[in-house]
Structure formats: C-alpha cells, structure tokens
N, C-alpha and C positions, 0 to 999 in steps of 0.2 A: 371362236369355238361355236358348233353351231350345235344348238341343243334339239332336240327333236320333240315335241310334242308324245307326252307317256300315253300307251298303249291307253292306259284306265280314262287318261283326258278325251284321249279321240272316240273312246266308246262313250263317255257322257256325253261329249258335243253332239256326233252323229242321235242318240236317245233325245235328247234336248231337241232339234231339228224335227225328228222323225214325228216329235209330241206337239212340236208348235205348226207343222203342217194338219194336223189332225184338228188344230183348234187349241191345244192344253198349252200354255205356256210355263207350269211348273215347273217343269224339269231344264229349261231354258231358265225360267228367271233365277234356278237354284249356281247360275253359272256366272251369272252375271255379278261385278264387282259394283258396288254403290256406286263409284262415279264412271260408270263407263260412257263412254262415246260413242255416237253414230254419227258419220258423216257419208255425207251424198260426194259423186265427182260432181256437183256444181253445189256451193253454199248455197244453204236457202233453208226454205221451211220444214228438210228430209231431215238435215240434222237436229241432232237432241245429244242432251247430256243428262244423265240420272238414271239410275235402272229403273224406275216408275215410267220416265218419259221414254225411255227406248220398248221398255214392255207397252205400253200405249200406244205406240206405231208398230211393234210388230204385230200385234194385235190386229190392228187396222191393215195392216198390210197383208196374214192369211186370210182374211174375209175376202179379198178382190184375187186372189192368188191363182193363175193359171193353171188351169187343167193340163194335163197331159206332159207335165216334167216331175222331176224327181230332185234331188238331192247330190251335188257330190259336192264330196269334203276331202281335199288332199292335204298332207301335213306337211307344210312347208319349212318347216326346220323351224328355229331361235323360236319356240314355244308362238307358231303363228300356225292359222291354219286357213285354207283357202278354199270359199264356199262358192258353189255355183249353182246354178238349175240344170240340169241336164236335161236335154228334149226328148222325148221316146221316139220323135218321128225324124231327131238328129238334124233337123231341121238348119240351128243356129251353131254351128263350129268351137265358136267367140262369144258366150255368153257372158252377159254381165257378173260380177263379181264379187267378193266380199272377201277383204283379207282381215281376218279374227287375231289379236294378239291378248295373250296369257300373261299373267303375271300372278304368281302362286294360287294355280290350278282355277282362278277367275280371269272372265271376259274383262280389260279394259278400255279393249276399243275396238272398232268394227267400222273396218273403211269399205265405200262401195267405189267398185271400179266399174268402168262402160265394158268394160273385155277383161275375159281372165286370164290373158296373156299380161295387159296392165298389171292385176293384183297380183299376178307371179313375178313380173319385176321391180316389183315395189316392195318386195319379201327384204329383211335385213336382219 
C-alpha cells in the first residue's frame, strides 16, 4: 500500500526548505526526528547522525549554496519525498538528489543521490 506524503507534510517540508535557503534553519530543524540520518552516495565525512549534526552541515552547506537554483520537492508515495535543485538556466536535466523518509510527520533519514532519476528509484 503506498501512502502518499499529507498535503500539511509536503507544505511544511517545502516552508522548511524555502527557510533553510534563506539561512533560518527552524522550521527544518522543527522536522527533523532526533536520530535522523544524512548519508552521501559515497561514505565519508557528508554523512551524520543526530539532528544537531545534520543541522550542522546543512548549515554549512546553505553558506556555499549555489546561486541560480531553486527547490523541487516531488512526493514520492510510502511517506518519502524527493528533493532536487532545479536550475533556472535548466542547465543540469539529472540533478543530484535527496530522497527524504517520514515516519510520523518527522525526517528520519535523508539519502543523497548523484541523479534524481537514482533517488526516484530507490523510492520503496
């Protein structure tokens, strides 16, 4: 059965997103579950575990944040959702990826994909 990600969750993610581009991480950190995970496609020092340490690099990671993309967030069914950067100048097709899984209306893990054709098949 595939559940679909609630209307109210995909409007916090996206508000969460919109506030940690801007710099504000509250509204993202209010989503995150204490033990969430962040993992790179290659192990190493991208991944973290604890919503301190995942707020700690994403932190670090909107200060270097390229100019000229935006945000998409498609809802890929079984309470997962799948985040990309979109290019304004459309530039990259196949951006890299991030599939987001829910488990009662908290983040508890965030895998990054090279392509979001990967993070769409990796949806379960």
């Amino acid at each position: 059965m595939v559940i679909s990600v609630s209307s109210e969750l995909m409007d916090r993610a996206r508000a969460g997103l919109a506030a940690w581009q801007r710099g504000d991480l509250t509204s993202l950190a209010d989503l995150l579950d204490p033990e969430v995970e962040l993992l790179s496609w290659e192990p190493g020092p991208w991944d973290c575990r604890g919503k301190e340490a995942v707020l700690e690099l994403l932190a670090e990671r909107v200060s270097v944040r390229e100019a000229g993309s935006d945000i998409d967030v498609i809802d890929a069914g079984d309470e997962q959702l799948v985040v990309s950067r979109r290019r304004i100048d459309h530039s990259e097709l196949d951006p890299p990826a991030t599939l987001v899984t829910f488990v009662n209306g908290h983040v508890v893990k965030m895998e990054q994909f090279r392509r979001k054709t990967e993070a769409m098949s990796a949806v379960h």
